[in-house]
C-alpha positions in Angstrom: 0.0 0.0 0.0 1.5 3.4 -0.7 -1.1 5.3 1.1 -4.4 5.2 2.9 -7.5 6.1 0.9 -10.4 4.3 2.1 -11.2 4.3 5.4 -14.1 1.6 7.5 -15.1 3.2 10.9 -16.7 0.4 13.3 -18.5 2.1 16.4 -19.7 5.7 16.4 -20.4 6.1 19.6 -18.5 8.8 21.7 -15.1 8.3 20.3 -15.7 7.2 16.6 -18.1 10.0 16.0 -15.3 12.0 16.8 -13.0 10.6 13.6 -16.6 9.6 11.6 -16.4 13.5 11.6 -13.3 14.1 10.3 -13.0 11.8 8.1 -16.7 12.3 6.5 -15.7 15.7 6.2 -11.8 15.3 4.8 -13.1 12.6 2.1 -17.2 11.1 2.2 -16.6 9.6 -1.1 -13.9 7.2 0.6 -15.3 6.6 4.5 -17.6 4.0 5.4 -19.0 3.4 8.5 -19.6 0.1 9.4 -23.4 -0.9 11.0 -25.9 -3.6 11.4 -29.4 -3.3 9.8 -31.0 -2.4 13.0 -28.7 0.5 13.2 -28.9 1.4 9.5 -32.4 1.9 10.1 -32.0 3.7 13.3 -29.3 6.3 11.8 -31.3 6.8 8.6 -34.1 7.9 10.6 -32.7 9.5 13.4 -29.2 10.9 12.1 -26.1 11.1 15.3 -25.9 14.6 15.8 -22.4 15.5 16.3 -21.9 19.2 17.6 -25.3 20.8 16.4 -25.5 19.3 13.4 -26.3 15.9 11.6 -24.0 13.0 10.8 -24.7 12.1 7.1 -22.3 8.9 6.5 -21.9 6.2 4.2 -22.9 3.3 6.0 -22.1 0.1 4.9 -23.5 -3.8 6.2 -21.2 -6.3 7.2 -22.4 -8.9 4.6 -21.7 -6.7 1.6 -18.6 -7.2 -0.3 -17.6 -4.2 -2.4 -15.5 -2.0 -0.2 -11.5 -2.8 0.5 -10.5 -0.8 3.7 -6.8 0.3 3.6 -7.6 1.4 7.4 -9.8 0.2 9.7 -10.4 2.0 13.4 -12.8 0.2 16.0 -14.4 2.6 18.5 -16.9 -0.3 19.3 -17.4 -0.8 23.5 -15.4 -3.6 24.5 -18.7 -6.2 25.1 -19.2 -5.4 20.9 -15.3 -5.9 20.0 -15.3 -9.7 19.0 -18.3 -9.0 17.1 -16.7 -6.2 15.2 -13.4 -8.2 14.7 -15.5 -11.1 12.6 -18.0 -8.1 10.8 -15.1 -6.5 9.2 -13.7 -9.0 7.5 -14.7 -8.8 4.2 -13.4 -5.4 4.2 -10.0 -6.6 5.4 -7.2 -7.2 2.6 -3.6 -8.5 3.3 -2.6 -5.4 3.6 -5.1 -3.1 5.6 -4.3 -1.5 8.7 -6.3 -2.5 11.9 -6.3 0.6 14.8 -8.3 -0.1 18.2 -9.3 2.9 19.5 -10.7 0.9 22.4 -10.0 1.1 25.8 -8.2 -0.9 27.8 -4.6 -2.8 27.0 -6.3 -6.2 25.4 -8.1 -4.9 22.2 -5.2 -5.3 19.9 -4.5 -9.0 20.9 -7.9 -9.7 20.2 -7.9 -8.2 16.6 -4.6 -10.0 16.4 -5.9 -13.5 16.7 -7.7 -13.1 13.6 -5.8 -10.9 11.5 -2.1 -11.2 12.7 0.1 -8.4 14.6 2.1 -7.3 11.3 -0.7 -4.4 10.3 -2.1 -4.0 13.8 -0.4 -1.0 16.1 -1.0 0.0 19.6 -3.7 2.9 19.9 -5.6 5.0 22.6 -7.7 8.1 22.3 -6.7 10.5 25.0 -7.9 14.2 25.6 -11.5 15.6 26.9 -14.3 13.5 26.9 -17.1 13.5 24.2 -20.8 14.0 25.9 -23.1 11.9 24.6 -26.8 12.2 25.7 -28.7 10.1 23.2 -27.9 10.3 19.1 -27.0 13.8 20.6 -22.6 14.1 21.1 -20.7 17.3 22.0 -16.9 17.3 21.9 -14.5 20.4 22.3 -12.1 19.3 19.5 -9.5 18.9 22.7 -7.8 15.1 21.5 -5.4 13.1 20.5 -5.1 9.3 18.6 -2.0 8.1 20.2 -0.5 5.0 18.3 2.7 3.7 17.7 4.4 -0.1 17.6 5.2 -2.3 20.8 7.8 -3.7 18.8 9.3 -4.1 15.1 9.5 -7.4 15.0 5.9 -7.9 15.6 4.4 -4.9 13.8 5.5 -3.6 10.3 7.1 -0.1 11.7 6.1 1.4 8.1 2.8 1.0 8.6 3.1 3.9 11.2 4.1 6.6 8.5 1.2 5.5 6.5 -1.2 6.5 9.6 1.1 10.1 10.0 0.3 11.0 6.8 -2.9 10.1 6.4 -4.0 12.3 9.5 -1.7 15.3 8.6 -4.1 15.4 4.9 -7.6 14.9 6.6 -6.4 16.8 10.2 -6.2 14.6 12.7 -4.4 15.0 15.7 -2.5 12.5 16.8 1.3 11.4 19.0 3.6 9.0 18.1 5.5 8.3 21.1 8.9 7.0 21.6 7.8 4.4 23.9 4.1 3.3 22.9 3.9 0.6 25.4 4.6 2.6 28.0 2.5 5.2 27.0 -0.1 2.7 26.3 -0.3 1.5 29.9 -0.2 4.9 31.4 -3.3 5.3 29.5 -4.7 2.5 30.5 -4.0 3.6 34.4 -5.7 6.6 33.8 -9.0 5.0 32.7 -8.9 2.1 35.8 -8.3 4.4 38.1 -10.9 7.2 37.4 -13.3 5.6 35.1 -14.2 2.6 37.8 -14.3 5.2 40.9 -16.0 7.7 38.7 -19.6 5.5 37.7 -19.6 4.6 41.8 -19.5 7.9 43.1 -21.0 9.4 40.2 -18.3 12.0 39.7 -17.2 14.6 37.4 -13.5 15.4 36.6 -13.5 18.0 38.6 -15.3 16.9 41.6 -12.3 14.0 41.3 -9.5 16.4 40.9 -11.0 18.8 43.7 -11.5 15.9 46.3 -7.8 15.3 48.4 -9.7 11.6 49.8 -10.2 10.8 46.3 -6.4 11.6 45.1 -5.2 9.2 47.9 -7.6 6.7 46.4 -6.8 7.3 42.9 -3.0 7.1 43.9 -4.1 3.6 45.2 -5.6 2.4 42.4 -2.6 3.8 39.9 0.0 1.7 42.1 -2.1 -1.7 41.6 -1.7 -0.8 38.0 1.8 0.5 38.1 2.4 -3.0 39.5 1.0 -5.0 37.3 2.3 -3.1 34.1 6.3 -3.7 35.5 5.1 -7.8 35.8 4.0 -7.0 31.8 7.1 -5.4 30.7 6.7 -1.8 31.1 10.2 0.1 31.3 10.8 2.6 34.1 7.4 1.9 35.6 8.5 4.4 38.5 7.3 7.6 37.2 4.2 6.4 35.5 2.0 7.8 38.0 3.2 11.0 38.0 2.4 10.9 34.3 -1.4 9.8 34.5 -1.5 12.6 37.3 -0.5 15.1 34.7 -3.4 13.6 32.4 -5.8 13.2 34.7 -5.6 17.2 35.9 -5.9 18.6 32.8 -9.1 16.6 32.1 -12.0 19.5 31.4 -13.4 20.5 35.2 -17.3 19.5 34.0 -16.0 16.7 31.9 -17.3 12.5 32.5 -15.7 9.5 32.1 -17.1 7.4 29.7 -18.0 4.8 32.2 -20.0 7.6 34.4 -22.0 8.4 31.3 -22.7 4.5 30.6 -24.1 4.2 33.9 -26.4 7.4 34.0 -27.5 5.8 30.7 -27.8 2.6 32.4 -25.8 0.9 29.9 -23.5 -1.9 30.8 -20.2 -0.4 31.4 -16.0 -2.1 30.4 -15.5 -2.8 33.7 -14.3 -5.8 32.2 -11.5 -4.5 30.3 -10.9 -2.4 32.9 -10.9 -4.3 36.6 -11.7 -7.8 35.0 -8.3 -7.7 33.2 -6.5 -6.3 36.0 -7.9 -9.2 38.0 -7.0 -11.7 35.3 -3.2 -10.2 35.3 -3.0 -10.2 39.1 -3.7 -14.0 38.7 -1.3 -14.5 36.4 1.6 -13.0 37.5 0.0 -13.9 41.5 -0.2 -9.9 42.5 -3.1 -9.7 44.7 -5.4 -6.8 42.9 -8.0 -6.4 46.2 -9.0 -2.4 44.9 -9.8 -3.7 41.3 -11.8 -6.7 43.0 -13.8 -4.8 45.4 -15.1 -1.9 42.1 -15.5 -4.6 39.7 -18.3 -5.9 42.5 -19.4 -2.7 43.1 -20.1 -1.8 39.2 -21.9 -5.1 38.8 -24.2 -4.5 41.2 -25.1 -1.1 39.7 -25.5 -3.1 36.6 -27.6 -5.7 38.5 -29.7 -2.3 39.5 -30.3 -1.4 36.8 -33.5 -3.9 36.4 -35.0 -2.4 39.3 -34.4 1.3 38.1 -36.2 0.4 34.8 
């Protein structure tokens, strides 16, 4: 491939919107977004309205055959990722580019399975969050697409210059990190340690950053994961909490987590890609993970609530 021109977007919910966006409005004629017939009907009828005005994209079913992605980004929720790894794949060619804008540090192994690391980097969305209330989503523009390789001899490194310029024409911010594991699992600290304690408490950013009980707890919750990502194979794993502190304070004051917004919506949160894998690594590399244990109870009951809130 000697550059990216058609682009598959699977999930357009807070984060994919975002890019859907972009892209849509960078190049219509080459974006397709990627939906089931039940939500082909629901977006024909009721269009996502992203900042004001309506999202008119080119969607496309997972059955039809007549569209080879050069790049591929997943924004699904985690519980929909293994059904968007088998939908895309008659969209997939030998040598289109798989990005996970998921959550979590387990997305890309997943996609991997099926497809193979070589055209598969590591990816995160980080920057303020998109609101979404409804088909209705409001996002500042404040955001980055952070991707890079964990290492060249299981990712083709070129594929990463093919991403750079791809953004730079349709304006896309994004990082490139020297260290993209690292970076990857600071993310991922970020997210267990304020997405989980921000759907119990039902906090905003800035009731989080404003609350000195809560920073101790946070700082808790970052160590379990600091942990855990040195038993992985994360380099200089000492100053990665300072890091996601720096992240986490410059998140917008009025601003929710994802997972907050999932359970005033009384969806089913990630709480398993968030303390369901921690617990799984604790268990592997025998680190007790007791703060990840106690929230991923204490989000499935609120699930388990949610039949009684109906």
């Amino acid at each position: 491939m000697k550059e990216i021109k058609k682009v598959l977007i699977c999930g357009i919910g807070a984060v994919g919107s975002i890019y859907a966006n972009k892209i849509n409005e960078f190049d219509r004629e080459n974006l397709r977004v990627l939906v089931d017939k039940k939500r082909l009907e629901n977006y024909t009828k009721n269009p996502k309205i992203f900042n004001g005005k309506p999202l008119n994209l080119n969607y496309i079913l997972p059955e039809d055959n007549n569209f080879q992605a050069d790049l591929i980004i997943i924004a699904t929720k985690f519980d929909g990722l293994l059904e968007a790894v088998e939908n895309i794949k008659n969209f997939v060619k030998e040598d289109t580019i798989i990005m996970s804008l998921l959550n979590g540090v387990t997305s890309e192994e997943i996609i991997a399975q099926k497809y193979g690391w070589e055209n598969v980097p590591l990816a995160y969305f980080i920057g303020h969050s998109a609101m979404r209330d409804g088909n209705n989503i409001t996002y500042d523009g404040i955001g980055d697409i952070v991707f890079g390789v964990k290492n060249s001899q299981q990712t083709n490194v070129e594929i990463i210059e093919l991403i750079k310029k791809y953004f730079d024409k349709a304006g896309i911010d994004y990082k490139t990190p020297e260290n993209m594991y690292r970076a990857y699992w600071i993310k991922y600290m970020l997210n267990v340690s304020s997405n989980q304690p921000s759907a119990i408490l039902k906090m905003t950013f800035g009731q989080m950053q404003d609350n000195k009980k809560f920073i101790d707890f946070l700082k808790k919750v970052m160590t379990e994961v600091q942990i855990i990502a040195k038993a992985e194979g994360v380099q200089d794993s000492e100053t990665m909490i300072d890091e996601a502190l720096v992240s986490f304070n410059k998140m917008i004051k009025n601003g929710k987590t994802s997972m907050l917004q999932d359970v005033e919506a009384k969806r089913l949160t990630e709480v398993e890609m968030f303390a369901g894998a921690m617990i799984k690594f604790g268990e592997k590399h025998s680190i007790p993970t007791p703060y990840n244990m106690v929230m991923k109870d204490m989000i499935e009951i609120i699930h388990e609530n949610y039949n009684f809130e109906k």
